[in-house]
Residue frames as qw, qx, qy, qz and C-alpha x, y, z in Angstrom:
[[0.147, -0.870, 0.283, -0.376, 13.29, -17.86, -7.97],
 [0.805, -0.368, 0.443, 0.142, 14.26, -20.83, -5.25],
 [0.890, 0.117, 0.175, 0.403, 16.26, -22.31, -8.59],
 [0.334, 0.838, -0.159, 0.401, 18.12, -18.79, -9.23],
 [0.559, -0.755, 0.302, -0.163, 19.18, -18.73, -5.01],
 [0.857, -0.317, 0.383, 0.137, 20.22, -22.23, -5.24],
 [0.886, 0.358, 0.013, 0.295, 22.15, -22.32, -8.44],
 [0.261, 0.805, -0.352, 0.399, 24.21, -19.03, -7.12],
 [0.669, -0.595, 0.428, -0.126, 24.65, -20.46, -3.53],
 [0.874, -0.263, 0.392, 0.115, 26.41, -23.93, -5.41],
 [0.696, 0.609, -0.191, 0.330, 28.95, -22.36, -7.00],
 [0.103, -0.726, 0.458, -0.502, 30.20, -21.94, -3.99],
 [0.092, -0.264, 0.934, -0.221, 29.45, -24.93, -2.01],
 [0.517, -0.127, -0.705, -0.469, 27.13, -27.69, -3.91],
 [0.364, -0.309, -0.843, 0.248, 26.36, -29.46, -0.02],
 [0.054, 0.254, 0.402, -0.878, 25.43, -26.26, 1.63],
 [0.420, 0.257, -0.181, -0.851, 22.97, -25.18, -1.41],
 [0.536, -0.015, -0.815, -0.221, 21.45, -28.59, -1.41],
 [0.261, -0.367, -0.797, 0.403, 20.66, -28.53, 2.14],
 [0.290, 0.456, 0.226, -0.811, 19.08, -24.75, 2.26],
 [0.420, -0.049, -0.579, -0.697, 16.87, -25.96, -0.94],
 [0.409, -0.236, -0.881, -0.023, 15.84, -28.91, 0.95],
 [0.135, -0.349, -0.501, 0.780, 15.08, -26.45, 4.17],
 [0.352, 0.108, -0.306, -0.878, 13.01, -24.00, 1.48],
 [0.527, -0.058, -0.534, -0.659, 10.89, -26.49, 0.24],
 [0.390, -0.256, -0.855, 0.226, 10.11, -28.13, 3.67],
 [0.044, 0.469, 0.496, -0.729, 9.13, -24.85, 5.10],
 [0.197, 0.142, -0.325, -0.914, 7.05, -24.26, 2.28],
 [0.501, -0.085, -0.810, -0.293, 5.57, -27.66, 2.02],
 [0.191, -0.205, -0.841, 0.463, 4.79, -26.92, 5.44],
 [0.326, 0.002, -0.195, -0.925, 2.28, -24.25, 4.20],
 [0.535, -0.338, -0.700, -0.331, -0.27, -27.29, 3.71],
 [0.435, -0.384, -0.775, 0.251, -0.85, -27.11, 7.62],
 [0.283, -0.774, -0.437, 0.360, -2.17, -24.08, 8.62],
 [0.535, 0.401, 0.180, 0.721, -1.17, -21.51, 6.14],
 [0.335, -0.846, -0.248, -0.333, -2.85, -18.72, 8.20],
 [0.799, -0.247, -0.156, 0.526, 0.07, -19.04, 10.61],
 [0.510, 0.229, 0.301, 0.772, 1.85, -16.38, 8.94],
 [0.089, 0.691, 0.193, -0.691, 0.97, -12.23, 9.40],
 [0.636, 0.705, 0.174, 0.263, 0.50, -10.53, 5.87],
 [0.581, -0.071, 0.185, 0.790, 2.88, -9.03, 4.34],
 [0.006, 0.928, 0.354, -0.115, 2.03, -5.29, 4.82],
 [0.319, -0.046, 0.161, 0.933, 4.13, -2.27, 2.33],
 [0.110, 0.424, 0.048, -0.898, 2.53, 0.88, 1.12],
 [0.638, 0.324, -0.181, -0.675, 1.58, -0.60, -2.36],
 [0.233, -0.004, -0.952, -0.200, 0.44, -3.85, -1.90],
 [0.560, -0.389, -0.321, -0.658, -2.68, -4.50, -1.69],
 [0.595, -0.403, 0.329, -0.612, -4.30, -5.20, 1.98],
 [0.703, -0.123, 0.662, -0.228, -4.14, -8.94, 3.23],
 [0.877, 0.383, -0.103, -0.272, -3.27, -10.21, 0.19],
 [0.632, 0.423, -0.621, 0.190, 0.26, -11.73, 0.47],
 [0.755, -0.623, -0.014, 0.205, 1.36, -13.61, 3.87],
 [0.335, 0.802, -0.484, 0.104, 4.94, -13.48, 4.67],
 [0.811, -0.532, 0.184, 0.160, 7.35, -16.43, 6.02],
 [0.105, 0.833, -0.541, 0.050, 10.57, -15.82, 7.08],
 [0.978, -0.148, -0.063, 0.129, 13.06, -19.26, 6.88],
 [0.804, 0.035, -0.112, 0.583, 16.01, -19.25, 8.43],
 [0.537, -0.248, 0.202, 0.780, 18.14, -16.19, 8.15],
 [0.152, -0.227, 0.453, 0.849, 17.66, -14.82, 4.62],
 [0.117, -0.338, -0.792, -0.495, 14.48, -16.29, 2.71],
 [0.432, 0.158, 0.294, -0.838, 11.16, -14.25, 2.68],
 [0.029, 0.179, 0.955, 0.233, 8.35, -16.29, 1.25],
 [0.334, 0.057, 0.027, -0.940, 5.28, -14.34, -0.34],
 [0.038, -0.183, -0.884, -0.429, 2.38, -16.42, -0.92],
 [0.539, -0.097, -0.052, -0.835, -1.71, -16.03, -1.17],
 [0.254, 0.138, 0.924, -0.249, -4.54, -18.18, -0.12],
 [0.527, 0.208, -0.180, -0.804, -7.13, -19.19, -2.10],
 [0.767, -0.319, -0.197, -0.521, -9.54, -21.02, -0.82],
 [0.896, -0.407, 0.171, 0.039, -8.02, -24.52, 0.22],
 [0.659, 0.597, -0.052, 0.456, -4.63, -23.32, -2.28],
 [0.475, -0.806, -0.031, 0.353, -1.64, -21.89, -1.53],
 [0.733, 0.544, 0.082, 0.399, 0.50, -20.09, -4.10],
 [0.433, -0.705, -0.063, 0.559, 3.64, -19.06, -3.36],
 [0.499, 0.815, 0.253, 0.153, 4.62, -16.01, -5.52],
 [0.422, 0.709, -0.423, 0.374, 8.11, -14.79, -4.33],
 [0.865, -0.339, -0.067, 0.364, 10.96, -16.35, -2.71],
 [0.027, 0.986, -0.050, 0.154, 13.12, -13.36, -1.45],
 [0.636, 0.075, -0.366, 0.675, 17.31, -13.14, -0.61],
 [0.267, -0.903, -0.329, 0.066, 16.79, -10.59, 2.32],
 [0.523, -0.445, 0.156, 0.710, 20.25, -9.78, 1.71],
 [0.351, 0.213, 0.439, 0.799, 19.57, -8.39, -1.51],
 [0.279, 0.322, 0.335, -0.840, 17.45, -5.54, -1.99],
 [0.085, 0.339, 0.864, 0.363, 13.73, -5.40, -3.50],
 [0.170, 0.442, 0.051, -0.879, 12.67, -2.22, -3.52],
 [0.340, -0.180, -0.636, -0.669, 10.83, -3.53, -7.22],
 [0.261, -0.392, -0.882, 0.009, 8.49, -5.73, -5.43],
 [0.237, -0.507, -0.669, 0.489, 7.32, -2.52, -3.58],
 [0.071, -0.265, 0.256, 0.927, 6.81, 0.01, -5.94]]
């Protein structure tokens, strides 16, 4: 998903979509410190306390789960776009 954002963002401007990749994967990579930070991510049909949610910047949601000392992130969202799948 992060390489689908970034490849549409640098057809437009390669420096900009290079820096908001680098910004992604730093607030992600910050996950390793306290991943608990983060509220869940609470819709009608997802299941209870299973996904957090961080928001980076602007646009980018970030879904991810703990397990145990793991963190897996499992969607990187464009809030501009819609995702009505992801909640169904």
């Amino acid at each position: 998903m992060l390489e689908t954002h970034i490849r549409f963002m640098a057809q437009v401007n390669r420096q900009a979509a290079a820096e908001k990749k680098k910004e992604i994967i730093d607030a992600m990579r910050s996950l390793s410190r306290m991943p608990q930070r983060f509220p869940f991510f609470e819709e009608l049909y997802i299941t209870p306390n299973k996904y957090h949610r961080m928001f980076i910047e602007k646009w980018y949601l970030v879904l991810y789960q703990i397990q145990d000392d793991t963190v897996y992130v499992e969607y990187i969202l464009d809030c501009r776009k819609e995702y009505s799948w992801l909640i169904r």
